[in-house]
C-alpha positions as CSV (number, residue, x, y, z in Angstrom):
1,X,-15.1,3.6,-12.0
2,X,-12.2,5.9,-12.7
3,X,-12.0,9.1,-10.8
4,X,-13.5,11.1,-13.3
5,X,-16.2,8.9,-14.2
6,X,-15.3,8.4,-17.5
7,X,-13.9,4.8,-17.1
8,X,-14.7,1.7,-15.6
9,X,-13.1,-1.7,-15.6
10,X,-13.2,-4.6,-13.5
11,X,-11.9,-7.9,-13.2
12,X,-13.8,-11.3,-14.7
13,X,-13.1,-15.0,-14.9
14,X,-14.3,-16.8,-18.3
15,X,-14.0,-20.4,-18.6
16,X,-11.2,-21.8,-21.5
17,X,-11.2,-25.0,-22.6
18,X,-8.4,-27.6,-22.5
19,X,-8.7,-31.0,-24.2
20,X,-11.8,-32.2,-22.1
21,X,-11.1,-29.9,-19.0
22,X,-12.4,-25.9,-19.2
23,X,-10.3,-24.3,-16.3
24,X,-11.2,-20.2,-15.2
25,X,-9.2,-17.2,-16.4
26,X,-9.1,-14.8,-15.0
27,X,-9.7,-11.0,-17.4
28,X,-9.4,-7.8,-17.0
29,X,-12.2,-5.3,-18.7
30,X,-11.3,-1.6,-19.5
31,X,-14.0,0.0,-21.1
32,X,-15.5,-3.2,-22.8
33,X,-12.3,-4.2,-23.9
34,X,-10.8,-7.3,-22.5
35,X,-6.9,-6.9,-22.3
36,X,-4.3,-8.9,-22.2
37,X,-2.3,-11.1,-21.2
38,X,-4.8,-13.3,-19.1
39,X,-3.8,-14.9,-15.4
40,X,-5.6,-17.2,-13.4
41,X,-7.0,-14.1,-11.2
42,X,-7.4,-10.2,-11.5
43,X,-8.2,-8.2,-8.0
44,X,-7.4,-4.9,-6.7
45,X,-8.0,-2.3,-9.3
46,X,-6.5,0.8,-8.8
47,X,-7.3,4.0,-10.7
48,X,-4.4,6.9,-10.2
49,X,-6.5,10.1,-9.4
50,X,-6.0,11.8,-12.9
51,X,-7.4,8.8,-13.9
52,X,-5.4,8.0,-16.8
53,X,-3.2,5.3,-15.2
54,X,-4.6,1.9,-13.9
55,X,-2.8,-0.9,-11.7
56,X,-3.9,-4.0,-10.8
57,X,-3.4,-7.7,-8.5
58,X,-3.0,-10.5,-11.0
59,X,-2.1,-14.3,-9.8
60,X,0.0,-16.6,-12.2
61,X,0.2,-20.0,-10.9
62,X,1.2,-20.0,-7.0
63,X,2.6,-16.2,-7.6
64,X,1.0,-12.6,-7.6
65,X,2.6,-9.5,-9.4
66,X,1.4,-5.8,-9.9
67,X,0.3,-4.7,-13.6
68,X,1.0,-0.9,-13.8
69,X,0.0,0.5,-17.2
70,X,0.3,-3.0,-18.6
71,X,3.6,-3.6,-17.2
72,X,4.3,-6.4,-15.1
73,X,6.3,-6.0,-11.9
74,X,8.7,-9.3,-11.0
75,X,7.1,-12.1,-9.3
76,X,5.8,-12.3,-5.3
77,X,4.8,-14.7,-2.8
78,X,1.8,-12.3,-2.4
79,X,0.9,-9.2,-3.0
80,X,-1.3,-7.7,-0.3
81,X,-4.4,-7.0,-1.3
82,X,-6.2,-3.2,-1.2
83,X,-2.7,-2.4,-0.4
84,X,-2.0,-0.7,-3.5
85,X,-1.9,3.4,-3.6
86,X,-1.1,6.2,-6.7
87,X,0.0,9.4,-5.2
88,X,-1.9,12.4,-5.3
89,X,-0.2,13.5,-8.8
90,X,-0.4,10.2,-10.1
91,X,3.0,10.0,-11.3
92,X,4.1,7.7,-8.1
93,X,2.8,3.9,-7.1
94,X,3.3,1.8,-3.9
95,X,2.2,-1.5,-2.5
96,X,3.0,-4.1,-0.1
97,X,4.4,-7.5,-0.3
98,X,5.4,-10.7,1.0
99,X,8.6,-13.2,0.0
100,X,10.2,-15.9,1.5
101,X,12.7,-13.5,3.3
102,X,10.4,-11.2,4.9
103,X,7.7,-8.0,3.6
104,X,8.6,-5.2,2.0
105,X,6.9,-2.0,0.6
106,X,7.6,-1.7,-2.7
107,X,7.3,1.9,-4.3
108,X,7.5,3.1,-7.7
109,X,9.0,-0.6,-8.3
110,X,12.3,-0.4,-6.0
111,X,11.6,-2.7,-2.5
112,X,12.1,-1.0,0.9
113,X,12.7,-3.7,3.6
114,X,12.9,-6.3,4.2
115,X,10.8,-6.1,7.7
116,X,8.8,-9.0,10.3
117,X,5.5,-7.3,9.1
118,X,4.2,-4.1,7.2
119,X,1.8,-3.0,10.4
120,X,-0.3,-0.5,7.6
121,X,-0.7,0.1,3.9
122,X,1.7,2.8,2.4
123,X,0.6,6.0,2.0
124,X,1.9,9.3,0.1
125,X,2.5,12.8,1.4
126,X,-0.3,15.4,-0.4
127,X,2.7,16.8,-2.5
128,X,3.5,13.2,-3.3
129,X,7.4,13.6,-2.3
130,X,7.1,11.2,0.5
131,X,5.9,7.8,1.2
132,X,5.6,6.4,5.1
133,X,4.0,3.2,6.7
134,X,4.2,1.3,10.0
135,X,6.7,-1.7,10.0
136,X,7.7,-4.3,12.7
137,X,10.7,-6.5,13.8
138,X,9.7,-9.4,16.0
139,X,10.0,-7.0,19.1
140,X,9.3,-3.5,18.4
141,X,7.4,-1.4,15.9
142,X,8.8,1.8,13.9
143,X,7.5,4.3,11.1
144,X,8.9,4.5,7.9
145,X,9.5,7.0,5.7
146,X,11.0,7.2,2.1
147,X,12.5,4.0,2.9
148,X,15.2,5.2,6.4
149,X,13.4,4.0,9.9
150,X,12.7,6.2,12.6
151,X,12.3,5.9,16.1
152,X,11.8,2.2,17.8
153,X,9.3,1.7,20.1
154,X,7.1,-1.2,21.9
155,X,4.2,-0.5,19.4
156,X,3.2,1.8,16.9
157,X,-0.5,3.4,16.1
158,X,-1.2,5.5,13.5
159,X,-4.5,7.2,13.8
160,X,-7.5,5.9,12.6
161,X,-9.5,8.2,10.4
162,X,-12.8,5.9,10.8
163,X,-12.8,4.9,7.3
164,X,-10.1,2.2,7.3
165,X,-10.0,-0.7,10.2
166,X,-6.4,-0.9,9.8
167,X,-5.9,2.7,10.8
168,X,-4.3,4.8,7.6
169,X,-1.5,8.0,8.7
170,X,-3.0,10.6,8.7
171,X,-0.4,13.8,7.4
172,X,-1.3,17.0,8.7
173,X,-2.2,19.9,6.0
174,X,-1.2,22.3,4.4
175,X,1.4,22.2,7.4
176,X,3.2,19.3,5.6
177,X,3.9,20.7,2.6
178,X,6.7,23.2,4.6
179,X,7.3,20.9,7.6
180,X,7.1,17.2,6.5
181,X,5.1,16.2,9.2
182,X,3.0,13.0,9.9
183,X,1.7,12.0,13.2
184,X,1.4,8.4,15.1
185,X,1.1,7.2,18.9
186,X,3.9,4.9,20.2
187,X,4.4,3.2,23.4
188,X,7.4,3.0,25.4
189,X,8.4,1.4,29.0
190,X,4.7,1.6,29.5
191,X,3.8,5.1,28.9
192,X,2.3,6.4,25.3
193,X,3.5,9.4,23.7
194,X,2.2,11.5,20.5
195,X,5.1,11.5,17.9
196,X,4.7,14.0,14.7
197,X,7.7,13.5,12.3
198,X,10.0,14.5,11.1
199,X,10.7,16.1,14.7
200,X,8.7,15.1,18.1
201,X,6.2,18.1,19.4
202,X,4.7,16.7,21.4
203,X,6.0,13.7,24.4
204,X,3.8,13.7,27.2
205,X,2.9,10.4,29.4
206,X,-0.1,8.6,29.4
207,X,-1.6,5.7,31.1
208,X,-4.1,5.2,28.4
209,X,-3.5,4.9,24.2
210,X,-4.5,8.6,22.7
């Protein structure tokens, strides 16, 4: 269902016939209308909040690509699913994916990377300026935001809010909207520290992950 309750859509695979073979196909329903084009699978659909825009997973052949108000994004190895996120004001869309050279974030249809591995989903700042996310090179682990790394450390935690098993940033509010500030927990030569971007507040030792 759409935010507001006044839509609902959802994928579906139908069977079409070829010569003697039927193979699946995979739909996509909006409101009891079936849209097209069709691809072999629909998954991940994504309402924006206003709920007036709608994006979605779809698999053609060995390859998956992002349909954002019917619009097809280019071609991936994969396209990581749940990973896909409006902002708050609708207007902005990110998700994560994987190619031959690497993963990459890719947001509002430009690719930030290319990284080892995207450590958590993307997520946007509540005035839906900024976008940040975990990433990793085969060593070390670093935040992300609007595309320009940050600090590298041994690992990288952002906090979990208890909702998400991967652990989504949480941004701190309504401070962020003057300070651009997110917070995460990184370790370093052993010790962990508390690190709030875009400027460190807090960097006190511990033996034990916060």
């Amino acid at each position: 269902f759409s935010p507001d309750g006044k839509h609902i859509a959802f994928g579906a695979l139908t069977a079409i016939e070829f010569g003697e073979k039927a193979e699946g196909v995979g739909i996509i329903v909006v409101d009891g209308k079936e849209l097209e084009p069709r691809y072999e699978s629909v998954r991940t659909i994504t309402f924006s909040p206003d709920s007036k825009r709608l994006a979605y997973v779809a698999r053609r052949k060995d390859k998956f690509i992002v349909v954002l108000d019917g619009q097809e994004s280019k071609e991936y190895k994969l396209v990581w699913l749940r990973s896909l996120v409006f902002s708050q004001d609708s207007h902005r869309l990110a998700y994560r994916v994987s190619t031959d050279h690497g993963e990459y974030v890719v947001v509002d249809g430009v690719e930030q990377g290319s990284y080892d591995r995207i450590v958590t989903p993307p997520i946007f700042s509540p005035d839906s300026r900024h976008v940040v996310y975990l990433a990793a090179s085969e060593k070390e682990q670093f935040a992300v935001i609007d595309g320009t790394l940050r600090s590298k450390y041994e690992e990288a935690y952002m906090p979990d809010t208890g909702t998400d098993p991967l652990g989504r940033i949480e941004f701190e509010a309504p401070q962020f909207l003057t300070r651009d500030s997110f917070g995460y927990v990184a370790k370093r030569t052993g010790a962990y520290y508390w690190i709030e971007e875009r400027r460190v507040r807090h960097l006190i030792p511990s033996t034990t992950k916060a």
